[in-house]
C-alpha positions as CSV (number, residue, x, y, z in Angstrom):
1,X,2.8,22.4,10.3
2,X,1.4,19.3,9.1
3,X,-1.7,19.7,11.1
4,X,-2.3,23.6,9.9
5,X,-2.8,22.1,6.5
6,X,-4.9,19.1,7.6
7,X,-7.2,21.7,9.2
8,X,-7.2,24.1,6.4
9,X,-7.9,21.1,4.2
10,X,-10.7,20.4,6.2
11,X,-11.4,23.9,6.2
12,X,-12.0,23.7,2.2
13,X,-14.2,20.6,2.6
14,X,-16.8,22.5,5.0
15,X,-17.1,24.9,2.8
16,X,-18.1,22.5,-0.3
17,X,-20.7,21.5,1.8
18,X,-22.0,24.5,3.0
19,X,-22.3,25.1,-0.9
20,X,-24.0,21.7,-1.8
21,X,-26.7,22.1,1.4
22,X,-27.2,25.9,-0.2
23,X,-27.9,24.8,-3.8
24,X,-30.0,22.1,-1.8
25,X,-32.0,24.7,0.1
26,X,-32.5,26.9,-3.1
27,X,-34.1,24.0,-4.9
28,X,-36.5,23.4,-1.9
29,X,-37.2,26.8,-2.2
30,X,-37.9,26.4,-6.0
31,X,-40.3,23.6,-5.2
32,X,-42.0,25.2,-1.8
33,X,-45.8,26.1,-2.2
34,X,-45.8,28.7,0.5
35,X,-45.3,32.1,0.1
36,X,-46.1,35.1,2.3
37,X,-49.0,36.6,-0.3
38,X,-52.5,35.2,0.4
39,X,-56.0,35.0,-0.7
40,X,-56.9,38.0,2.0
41,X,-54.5,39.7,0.8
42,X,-55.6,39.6,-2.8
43,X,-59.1,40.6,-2.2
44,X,-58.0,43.5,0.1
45,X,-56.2,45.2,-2.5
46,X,-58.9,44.3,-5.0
47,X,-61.3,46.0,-3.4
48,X,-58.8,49.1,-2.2
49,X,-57.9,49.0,-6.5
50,X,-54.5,48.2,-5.6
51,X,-53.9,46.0,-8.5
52,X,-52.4,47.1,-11.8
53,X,-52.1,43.1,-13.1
54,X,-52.4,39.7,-12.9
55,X,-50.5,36.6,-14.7
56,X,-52.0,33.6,-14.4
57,X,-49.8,30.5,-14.7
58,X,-51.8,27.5,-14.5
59,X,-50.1,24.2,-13.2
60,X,-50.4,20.6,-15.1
61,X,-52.8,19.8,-11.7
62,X,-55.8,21.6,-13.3
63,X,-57.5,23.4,-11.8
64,X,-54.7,25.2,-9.8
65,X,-51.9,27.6,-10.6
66,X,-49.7,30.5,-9.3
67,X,-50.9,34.0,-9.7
68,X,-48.6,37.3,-9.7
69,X,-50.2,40.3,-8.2
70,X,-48.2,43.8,-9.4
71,X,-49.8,46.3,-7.3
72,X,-49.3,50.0,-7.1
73,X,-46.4,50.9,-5.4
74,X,-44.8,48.2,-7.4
75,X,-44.5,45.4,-5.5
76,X,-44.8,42.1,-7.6
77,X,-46.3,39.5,-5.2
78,X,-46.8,35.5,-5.8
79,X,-49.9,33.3,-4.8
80,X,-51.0,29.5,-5.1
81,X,-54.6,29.1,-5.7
82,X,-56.0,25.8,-6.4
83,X,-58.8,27.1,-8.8
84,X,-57.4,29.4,-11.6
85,X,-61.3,30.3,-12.7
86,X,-62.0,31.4,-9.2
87,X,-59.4,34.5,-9.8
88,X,-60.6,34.7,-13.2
89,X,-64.5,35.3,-12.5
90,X,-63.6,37.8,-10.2
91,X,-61.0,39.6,-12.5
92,X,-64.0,39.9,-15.5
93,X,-66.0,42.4,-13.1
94,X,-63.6,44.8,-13.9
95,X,-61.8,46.6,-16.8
96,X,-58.7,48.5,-14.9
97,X,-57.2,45.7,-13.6
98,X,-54.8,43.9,-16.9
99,X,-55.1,40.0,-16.9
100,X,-52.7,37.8,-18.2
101,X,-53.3,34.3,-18.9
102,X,-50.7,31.9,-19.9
103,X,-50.4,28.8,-21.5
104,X,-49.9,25.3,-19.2
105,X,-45.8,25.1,-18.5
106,X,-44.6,21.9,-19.3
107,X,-42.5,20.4,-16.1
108,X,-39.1,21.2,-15.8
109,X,-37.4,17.4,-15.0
110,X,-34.2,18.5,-14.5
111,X,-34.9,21.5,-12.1
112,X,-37.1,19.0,-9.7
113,X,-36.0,15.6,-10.4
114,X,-32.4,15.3,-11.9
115,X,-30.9,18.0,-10.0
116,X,-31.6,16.9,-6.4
117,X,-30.5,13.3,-7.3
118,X,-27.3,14.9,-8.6
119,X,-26.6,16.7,-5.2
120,X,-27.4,14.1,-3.4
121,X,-24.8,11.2,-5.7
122,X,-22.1,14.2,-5.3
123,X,-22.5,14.6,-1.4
124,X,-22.1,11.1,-1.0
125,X,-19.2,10.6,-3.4
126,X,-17.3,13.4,-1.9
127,X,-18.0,11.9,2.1
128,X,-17.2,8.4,0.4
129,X,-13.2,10.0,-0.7
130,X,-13.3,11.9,2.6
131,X,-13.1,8.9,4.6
132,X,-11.1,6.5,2.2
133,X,-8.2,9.3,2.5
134,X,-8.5,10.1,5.8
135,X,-8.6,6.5,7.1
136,X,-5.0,6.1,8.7
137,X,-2.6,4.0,7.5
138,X,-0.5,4.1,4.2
139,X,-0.8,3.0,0.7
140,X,-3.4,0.6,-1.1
141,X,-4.0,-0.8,2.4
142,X,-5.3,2.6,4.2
143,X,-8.2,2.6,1.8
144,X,-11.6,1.6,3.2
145,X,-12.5,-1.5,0.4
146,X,-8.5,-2.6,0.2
147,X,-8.3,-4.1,3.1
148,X,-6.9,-7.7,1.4
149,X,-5.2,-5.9,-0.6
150,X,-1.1,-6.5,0.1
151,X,1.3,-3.7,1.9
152,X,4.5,-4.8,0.0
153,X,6.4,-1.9,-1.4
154,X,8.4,-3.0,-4.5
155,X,11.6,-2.0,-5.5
156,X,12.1,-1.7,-9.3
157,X,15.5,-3.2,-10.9
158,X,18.5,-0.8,-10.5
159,X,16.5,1.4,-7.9
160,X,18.4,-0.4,-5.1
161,X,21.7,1.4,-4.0
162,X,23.1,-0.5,-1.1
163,X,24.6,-3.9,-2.1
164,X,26.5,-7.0,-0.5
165,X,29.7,-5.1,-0.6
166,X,28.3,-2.4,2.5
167,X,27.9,-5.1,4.4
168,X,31.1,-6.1,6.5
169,X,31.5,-8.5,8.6
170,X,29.6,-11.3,7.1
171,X,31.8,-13.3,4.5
172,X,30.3,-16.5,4.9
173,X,26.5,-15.1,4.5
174,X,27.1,-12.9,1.6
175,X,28.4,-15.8,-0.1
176,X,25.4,-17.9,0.0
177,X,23.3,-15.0,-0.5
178,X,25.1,-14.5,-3.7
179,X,24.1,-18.1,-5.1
180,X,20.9,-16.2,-5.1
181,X,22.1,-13.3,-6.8
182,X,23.8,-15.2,-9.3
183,X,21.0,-17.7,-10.8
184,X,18.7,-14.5,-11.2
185,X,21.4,-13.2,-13.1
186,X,22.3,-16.2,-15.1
187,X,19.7,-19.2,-14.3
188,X,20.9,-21.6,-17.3
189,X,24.7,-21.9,-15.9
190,X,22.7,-23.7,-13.1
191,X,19.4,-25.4,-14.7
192,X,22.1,-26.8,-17.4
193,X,23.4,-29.7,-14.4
194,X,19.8,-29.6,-13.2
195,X,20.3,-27.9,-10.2
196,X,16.9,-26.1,-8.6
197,X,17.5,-22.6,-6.8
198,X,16.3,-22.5,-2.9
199,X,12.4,-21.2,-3.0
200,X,13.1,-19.8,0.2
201,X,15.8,-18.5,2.2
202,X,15.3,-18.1,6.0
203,X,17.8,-15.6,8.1
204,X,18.0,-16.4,11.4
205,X,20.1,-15.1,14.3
206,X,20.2,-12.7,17.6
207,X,18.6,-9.0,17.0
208,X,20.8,-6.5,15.6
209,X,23.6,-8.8,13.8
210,X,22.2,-7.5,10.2
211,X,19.7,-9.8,8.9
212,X,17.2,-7.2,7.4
213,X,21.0,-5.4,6.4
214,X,21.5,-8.5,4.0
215,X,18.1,-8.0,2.7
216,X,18.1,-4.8,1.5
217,X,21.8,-5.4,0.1
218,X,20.1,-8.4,-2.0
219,X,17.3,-5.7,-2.9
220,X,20.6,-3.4,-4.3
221,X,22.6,-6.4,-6.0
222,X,19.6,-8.8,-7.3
223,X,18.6,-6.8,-11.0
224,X,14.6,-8.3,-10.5
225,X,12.0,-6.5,-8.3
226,X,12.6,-6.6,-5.0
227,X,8.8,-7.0,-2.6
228,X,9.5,-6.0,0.9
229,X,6.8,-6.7,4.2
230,X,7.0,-7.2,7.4
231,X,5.0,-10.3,9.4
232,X,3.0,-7.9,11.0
233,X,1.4,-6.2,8.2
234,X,-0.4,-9.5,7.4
235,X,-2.3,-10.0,10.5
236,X,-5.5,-7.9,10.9
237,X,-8.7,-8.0,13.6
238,X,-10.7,-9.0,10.2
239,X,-10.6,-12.9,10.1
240,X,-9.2,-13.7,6.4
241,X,-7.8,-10.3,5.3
242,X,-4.0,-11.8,6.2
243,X,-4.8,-14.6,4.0
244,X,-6.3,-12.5,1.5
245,X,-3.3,-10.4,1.2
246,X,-0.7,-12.9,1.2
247,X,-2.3,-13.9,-1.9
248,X,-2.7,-10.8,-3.5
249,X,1.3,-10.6,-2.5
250,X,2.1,-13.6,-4.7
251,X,-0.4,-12.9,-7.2
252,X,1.8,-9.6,-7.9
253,X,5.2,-11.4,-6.9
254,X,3.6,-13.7,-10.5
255,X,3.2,-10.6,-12.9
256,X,6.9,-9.6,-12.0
257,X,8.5,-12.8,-12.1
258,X,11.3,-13.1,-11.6
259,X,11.2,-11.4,-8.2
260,X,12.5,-11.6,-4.5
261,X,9.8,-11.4,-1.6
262,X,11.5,-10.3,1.7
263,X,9.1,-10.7,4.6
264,X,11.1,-9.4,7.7
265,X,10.0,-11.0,11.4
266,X,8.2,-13.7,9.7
267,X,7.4,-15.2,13.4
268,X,4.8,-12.6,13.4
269,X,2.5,-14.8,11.1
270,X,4.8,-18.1,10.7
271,X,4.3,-19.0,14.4
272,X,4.0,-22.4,15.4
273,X,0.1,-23.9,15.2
274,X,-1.3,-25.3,18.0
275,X,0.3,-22.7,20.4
276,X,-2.5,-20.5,21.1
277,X,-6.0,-20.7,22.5
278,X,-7.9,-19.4,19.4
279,X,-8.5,-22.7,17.8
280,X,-8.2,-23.7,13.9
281,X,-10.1,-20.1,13.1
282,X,-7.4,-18.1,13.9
283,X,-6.7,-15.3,12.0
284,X,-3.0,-15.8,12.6
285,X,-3.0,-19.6,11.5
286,X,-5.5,-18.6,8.7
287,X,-2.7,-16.1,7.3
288,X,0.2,-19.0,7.6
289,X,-2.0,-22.0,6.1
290,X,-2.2,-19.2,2.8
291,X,1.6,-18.9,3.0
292,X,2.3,-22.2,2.8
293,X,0.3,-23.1,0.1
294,X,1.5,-20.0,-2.4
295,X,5.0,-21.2,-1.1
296,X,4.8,-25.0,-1.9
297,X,0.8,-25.7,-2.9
298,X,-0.1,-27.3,-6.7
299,X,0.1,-23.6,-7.8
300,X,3.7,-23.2,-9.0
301,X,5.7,-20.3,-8.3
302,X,8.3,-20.3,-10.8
303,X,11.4,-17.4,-10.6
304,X,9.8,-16.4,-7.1
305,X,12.2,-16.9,-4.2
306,X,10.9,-15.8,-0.6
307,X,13.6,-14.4,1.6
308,X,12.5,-14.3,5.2
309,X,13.9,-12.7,8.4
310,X,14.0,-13.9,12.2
311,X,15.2,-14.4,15.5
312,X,12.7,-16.8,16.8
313,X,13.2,-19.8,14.4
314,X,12.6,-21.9,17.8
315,X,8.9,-21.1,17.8
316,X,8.1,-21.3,13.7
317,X,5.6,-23.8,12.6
318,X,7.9,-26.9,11.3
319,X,5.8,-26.8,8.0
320,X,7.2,-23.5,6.7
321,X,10.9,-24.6,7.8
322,X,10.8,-27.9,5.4
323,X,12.5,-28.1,2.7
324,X,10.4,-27.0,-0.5
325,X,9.6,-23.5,1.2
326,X,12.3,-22.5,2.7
327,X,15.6,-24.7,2.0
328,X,18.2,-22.7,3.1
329,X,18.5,-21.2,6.5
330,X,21.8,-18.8,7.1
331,X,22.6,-18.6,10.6
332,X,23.8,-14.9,11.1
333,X,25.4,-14.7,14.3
334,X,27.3,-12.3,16.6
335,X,30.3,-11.4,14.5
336,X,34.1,-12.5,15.5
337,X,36.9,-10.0,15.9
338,X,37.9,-9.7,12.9
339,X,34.0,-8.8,11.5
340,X,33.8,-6.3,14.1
341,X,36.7,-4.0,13.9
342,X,35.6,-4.5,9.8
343,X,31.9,-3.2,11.0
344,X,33.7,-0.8,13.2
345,X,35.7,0.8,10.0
346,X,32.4,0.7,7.9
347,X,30.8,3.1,10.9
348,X,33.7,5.1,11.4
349,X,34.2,6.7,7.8
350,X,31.7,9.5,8.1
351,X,33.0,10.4,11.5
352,X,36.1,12.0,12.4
353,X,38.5,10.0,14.2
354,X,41.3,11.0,16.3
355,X,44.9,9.5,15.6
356,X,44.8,7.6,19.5
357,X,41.5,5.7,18.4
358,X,42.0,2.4,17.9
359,X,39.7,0.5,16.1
360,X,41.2,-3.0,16.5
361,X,41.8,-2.9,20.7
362,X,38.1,-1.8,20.5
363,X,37.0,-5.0,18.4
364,X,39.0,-6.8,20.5
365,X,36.7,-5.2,23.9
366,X,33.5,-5.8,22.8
367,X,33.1,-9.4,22.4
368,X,29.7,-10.4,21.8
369,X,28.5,-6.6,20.4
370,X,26.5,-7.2,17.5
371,X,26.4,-5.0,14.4
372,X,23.9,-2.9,15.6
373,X,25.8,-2.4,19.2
374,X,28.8,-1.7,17.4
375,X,26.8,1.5,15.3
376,X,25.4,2.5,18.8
377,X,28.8,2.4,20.4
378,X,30.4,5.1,17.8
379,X,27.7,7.0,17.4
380,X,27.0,7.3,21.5
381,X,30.9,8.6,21.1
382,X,30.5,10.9,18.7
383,X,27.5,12.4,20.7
384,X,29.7,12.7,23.4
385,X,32.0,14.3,21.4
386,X,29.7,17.0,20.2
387,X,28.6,18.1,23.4
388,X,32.2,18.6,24.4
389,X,32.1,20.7,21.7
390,X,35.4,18.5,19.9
391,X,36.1,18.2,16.6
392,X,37.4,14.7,17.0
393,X,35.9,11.3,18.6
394,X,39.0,10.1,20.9
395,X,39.7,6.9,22.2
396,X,38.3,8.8,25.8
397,X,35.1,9.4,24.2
398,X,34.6,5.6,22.8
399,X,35.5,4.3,26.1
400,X,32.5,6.5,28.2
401,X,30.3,5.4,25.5
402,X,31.5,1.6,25.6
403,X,30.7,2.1,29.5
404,X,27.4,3.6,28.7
405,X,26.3,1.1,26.3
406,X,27.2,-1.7,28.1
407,X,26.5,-1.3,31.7
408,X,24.6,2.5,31.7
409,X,25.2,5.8,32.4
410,X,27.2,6.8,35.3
411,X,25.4,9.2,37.6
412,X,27.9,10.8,39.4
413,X,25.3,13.4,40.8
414,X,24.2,10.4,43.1
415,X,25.6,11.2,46.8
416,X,27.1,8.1,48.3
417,X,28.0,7.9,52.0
418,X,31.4,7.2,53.3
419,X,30.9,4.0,54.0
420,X,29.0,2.7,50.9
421,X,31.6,3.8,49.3
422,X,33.9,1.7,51.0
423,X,32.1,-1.3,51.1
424,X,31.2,-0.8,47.1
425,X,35.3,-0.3,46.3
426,X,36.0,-3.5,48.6
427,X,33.3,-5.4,46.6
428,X,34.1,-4.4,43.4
429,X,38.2,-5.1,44.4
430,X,36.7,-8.7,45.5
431,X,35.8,-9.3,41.5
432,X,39.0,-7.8,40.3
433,X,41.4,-9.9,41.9
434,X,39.4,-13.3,40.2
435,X,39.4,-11.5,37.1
436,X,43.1,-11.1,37.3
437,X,44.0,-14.3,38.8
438,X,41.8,-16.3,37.2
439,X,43.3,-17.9,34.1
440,X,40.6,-18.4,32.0
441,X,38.6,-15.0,33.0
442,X,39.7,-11.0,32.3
443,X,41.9,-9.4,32.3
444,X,40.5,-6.9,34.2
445,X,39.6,-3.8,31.6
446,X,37.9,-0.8,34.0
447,X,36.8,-1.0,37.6
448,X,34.5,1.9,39.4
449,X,32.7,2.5,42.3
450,X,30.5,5.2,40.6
451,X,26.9,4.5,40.6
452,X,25.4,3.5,36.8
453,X,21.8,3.9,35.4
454,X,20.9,0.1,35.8
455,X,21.2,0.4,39.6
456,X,24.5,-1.2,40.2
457,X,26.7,0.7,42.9
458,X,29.5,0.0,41.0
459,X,31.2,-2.1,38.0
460,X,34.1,-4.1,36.9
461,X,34.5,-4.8,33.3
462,X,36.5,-7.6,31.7
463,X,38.5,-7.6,28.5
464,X,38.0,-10.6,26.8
465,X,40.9,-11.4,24.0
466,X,39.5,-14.1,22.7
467,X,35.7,-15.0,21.5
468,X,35.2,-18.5,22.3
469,X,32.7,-20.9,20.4
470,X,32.0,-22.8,23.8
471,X,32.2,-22.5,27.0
472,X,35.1,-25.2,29.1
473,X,33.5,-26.6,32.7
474,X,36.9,-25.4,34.1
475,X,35.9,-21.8,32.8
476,X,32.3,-22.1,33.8
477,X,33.2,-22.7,37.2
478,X,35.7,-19.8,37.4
479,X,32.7,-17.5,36.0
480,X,30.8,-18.6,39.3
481,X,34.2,-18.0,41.2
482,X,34.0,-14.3,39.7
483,X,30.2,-13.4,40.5
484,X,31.1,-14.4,44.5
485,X,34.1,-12.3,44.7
486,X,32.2,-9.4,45.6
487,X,30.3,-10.8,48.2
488,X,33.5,-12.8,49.7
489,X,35.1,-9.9,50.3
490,X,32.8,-8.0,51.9
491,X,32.7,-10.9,54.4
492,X,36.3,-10.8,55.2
493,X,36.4,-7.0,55.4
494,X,33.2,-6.2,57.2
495,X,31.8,-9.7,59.0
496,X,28.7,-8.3,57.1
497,X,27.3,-8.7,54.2
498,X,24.8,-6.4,51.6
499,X,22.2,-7.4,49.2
500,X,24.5,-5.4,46.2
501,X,25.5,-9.4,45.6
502,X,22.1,-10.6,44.9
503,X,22.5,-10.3,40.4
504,X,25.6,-12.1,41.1
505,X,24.1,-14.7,43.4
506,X,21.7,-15.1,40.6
507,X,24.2,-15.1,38.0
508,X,26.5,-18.0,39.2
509,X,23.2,-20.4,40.3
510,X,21.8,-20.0,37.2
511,X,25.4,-21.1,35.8
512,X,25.6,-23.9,38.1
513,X,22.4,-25.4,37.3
514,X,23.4,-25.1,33.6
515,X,25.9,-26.8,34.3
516,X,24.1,-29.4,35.8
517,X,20.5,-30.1,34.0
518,X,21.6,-28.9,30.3
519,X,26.1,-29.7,30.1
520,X,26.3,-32.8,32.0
521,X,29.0,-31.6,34.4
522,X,27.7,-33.3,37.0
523,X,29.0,-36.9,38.3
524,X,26.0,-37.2,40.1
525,X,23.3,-36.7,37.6
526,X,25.9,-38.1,34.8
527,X,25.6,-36.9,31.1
528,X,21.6,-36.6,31.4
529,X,19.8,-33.3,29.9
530,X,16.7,-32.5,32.3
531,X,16.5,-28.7,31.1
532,X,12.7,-27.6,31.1
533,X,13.0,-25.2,28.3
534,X,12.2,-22.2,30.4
535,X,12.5,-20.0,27.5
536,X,9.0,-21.5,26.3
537,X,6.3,-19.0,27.0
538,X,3.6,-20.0,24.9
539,X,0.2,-20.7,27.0
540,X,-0.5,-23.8,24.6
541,X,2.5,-25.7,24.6
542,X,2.5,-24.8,29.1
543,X,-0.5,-26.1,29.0
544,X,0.5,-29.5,28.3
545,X,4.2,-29.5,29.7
546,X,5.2,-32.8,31.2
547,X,7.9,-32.8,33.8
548,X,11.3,-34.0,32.8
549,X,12.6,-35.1,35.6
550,X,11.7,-37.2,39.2
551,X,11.2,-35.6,43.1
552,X,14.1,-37.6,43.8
553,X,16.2,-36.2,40.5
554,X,14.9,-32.8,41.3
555,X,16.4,-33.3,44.5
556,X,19.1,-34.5,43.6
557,X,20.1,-31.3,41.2
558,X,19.5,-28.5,43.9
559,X,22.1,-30.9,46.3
560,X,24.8,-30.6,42.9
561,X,24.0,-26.9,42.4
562,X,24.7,-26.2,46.3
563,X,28.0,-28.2,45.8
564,X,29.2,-26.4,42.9
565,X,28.1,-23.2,44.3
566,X,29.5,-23.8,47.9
567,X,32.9,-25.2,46.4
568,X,33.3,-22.3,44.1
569,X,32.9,-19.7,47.3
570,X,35.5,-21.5,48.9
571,X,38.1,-21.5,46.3
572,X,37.6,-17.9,45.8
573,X,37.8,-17.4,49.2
574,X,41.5,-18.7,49.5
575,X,42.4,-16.7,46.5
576,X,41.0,-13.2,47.9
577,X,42.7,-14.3,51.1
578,X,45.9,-15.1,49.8
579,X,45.8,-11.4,47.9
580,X,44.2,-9.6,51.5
581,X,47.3,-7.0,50.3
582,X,46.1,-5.8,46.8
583,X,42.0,-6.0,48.2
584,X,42.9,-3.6,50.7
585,X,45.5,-1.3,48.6
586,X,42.9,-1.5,45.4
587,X,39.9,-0.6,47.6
588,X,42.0,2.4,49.0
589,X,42.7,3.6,45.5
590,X,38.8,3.5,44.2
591,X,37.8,5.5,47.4
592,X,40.3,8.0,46.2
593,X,39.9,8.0,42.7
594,X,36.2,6.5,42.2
595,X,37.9,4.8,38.3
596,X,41.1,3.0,37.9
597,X,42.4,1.3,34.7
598,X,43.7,-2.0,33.8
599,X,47.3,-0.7,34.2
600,X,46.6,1.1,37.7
601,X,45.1,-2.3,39.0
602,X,47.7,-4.7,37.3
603,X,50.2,-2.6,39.0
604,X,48.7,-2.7,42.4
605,X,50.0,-6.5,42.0
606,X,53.4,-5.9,41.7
């Protein structure tokens, strides 16, 4: 639809300009010398008496003119002479011809001079809007001469509807956000004990847990004008258009003071200087030496306060993170139990729950689901709801979708031999058993030997009941107990072993070494960090990475993580052996019935 009208606007605009190039042509025309009657053709019909009369029109270029021939049949017919008497001496030799002599015309400016000009000004004019409107890209910035010109879209007072109380979950950070709210409100309660409000406020925290949510609920509460951009929308190919428009953001932020400027993924410009390969001209570091100048420069920005969105804080530049530019920084983390089954309610009220749904045991499964996850887990339920044609989201429909969300889809379409099968359920019966042992690890929430979408043959999926704010070495090491269950037991049942254990062989090294180079739960390396930041991935910072460690040290940590590693197979080993019952009757029931629950497996044990 939208491109039927963009061609019949198009449409419209060739015709315009078939209709300037006509007027264009008519005008030559006007001015063209040339016709088809000629000098031959004049003397043959004077001497056939063909003529009835002649005008003569002389031109301001004496001696020539135009002459118009009527002849008998009627036909009125235009020449260009360049010497008027010429026709004249010959017209005198006779009496039947009636001649016409007129006076000089005076030239007609706006015919040849003003008009063409005019054509042409309009044709370029209407090429010049053509292109400015058919640019790409929205608002002042899709214009062809506004390209410093800022994207921010303002939000007028009282335009805002969502506010701090849609937000669930986040008591602490809509607290401190209200400080904010509050001195725009009412700055003299706090100017009077000669407090100074934050000039910036940085959100930080994983993707998903509802930074840019807090935003726009600040945006609905705050009664100033609310400027919202995103990182990105600074940076351009042009070297000093990012600059350009961070100033033209302030410069507006000024005229509506006070105001609230919300730049969302401010790594995209705020990144650290010195990290790339571009050198001091960068368009990038360009952009962020502007920002930190209208944040903090000699310019003051009074009744401005930037609010600012991340979850790379690790790789801003430490200039934008002092304070003076941005002195608070709310850490907005994964929420606890209690915030998610509140995040869960706030989701659930326009869909239709049934009455065996429940909310809190769901909270209580998805430890470590964000706000976001949460949204995507009910509404994954409520599609697979709908295409069961229900009217009701059950408790049956949240658990698919927990499955779906957090480990994939399930293709049961894929055909799985016999034996797979078996060694899959044996495998997956291998991590059960930990998870239910185990003290500090499960319980033990679904296991399945049905394929998934990430690859895995199978799954078995914990129930945390508690979120824990750190991590115990006892714990660690029965996390690396768990990840070698599988492949344990498929070396007491088969002598053999698959490479369906290699992402849990990964898992518990890259736990051990943890353990090792970043904890200090080592006795051999002793409470001594020797982490190498592999999250790092910038080429200028690689560039110049020292090691942290010795050959000998290096050494030293591959030996601990071997130990742990080896230590924490044979431990689990005994375990699995001392349970060889439930491994074999928990196998047998997953061939059979490809799912089993937490209360079929914790019955297998008694």
């Amino acid at each position: 639809m939208e491109n039927n009208k963009k061609s019949k606007g198009l449409g419209g605009y060739f015709i315009f300009i078939l209709i300037l190039l006509g007027i264009a042509v008519w005008i030559g025309t006007l001015r063209s010398n040339e016709t088809g009657y000629n000098w031959n053709d004049f003397m043959k019909d004077f001497e056939a008496a063909n003529i009835v009369s002649v005008t003569i029109v002389p031109n301001s270029e004496v001696p020539t003119g135009t002459v118009y021939i009527e002849t008998e049949d009627g036909h009125m017919n235009e020449m260009y002479v360049s010497d008027v008497t010429k026709v004249e001496d010959i017209l005198h030799v006779t009496k039947d011809i009636t001649v016409v002599m007129r006076d000089m015309p005076s030239e007609n400016w706006f015919m040849y001079y003003v008009l063409p000009m005019l054509v042409i000004f309009i044709i370029f004019i209407f090429f010049f809007s053509l292109m400015s409107s058919h640019s790409g890209g929205g608002g002042g910035g899709g214009k062809m001469m506004n390209f410093g010109k800022s994207k921010a879209r303002m939000t007028g007072i009282g335009e805002g509807k969502f506010t701090l109380k849609d937000v669930a979950g986040l008591k602490e950070e809509k607290e401190e956000l209200e400080e904010i709210v509050d001195f725009l409100r009412d700055p003299m309660k706090f100017t009077r004990v000669g407090a100074r409000i934050p000039k910036g406020v940085l959100l930080e925290g994983p993707p998903g847990t509802g930074k840019t949510l807090l935003a726009k609920a600040i945006a609905g509460e705050a009664n100033v004008p609310f400027f919202t951009i995103s990182g990105s929308d600074f940076v351009e190919m042009f070297v000093g258009v990012g600059a350009s428009r961070v100033r033209d953001l302030f410069e507006e932020a000024k005229r509506n003071h006070p105001c609230i400027v919300f730049i969302d993924e401010i790594d995209a410009v705020a990144r650290r200087r010195g990290t790339g390969m571009g050198g001091g001209h960068d368009e990038r570091e360009q952009t962020l030496n502007q920002l930190l100048v209208e944040m903090d420069g000699f310019a003051e920005n009074e009744g401005i306060i930037v609010l600012a969105a991340t979850n790379r804080v690790d790789i801003l530049d430490p200039a934008i993170l002092r304070p003076g530019r941005f002195d608070r920084k709310i850490a907005v983390g994964r929420p606890d139990v209690g915030g998610r089954e509140e995040i869960l309610r706030v989701h659930a009220k326009n869909k239709p729950l049934a009455e065996d749904v429940d909310l809190k045991q769901i909270a209580q499964t998805s430890a470590g689901f964000t706000g976001a996850d949460l949204e995507n887990l009910l509404n994954e339920a409520a599609i697979i709801a709908a295409t069961k044609n229900k009217a009701y989201v059950q408790q049956e429909d949240i658990k698919k979708a927990f499955i779906k969300v957090g480990i994939g889809a399930e293709k049961k379409s894929r055909i799985v031999s016999d034996k797979e099968k078996k060694i899959t359920a044996y495998h997956e019966a291998g991590h059960a058993i930990l998870f239910h042992v185990l003290p500090d690890v499960g319980p033990v929430y679904t296991v399945s030997v049905i394929p998934t979408g990430v690859g895995a043959a199978g799954y078995t999926m914990p129930l945390p009941e508690n979120d824990d704010m750190f991590m115990t070495k006892g714990k660690m090491l029965q996390d690396i107990m768990v990840s070698l269950g599988g492949r344990i037991a498929e070396e007491i049942i088969f002598d053999d072993i698959t490479t369906g254990a290699s992402s849990d062989i990964k898992k518990a090294t890259g736990r051990a070494r943890s353990m090792v180079t970043r904890f200090g739960m080592s006795d051999l390396i002793g409470t001594v960090n020797y982490d190498n930041d592999n999250d790092e991935v910038f080429i200028g910072r690689d560039l110049a990475h020292t090691k942290t460690m010795s050959e000998a040290v290096a050494g030293q940590i591959d030996q601990e993580v071997k130990r742990i590693i080896t230590e924490c197979y044979d431990d689990a080993k005994k375990i699995i052996e001392q349970h060889i019952d439930v491994l074999h009757a928990c196998a047998e029931l997953l061939v059979e019935k490809e799912r089993i629950t937490r209360e079929e497996f914790e019955a297998l044990f008694e």
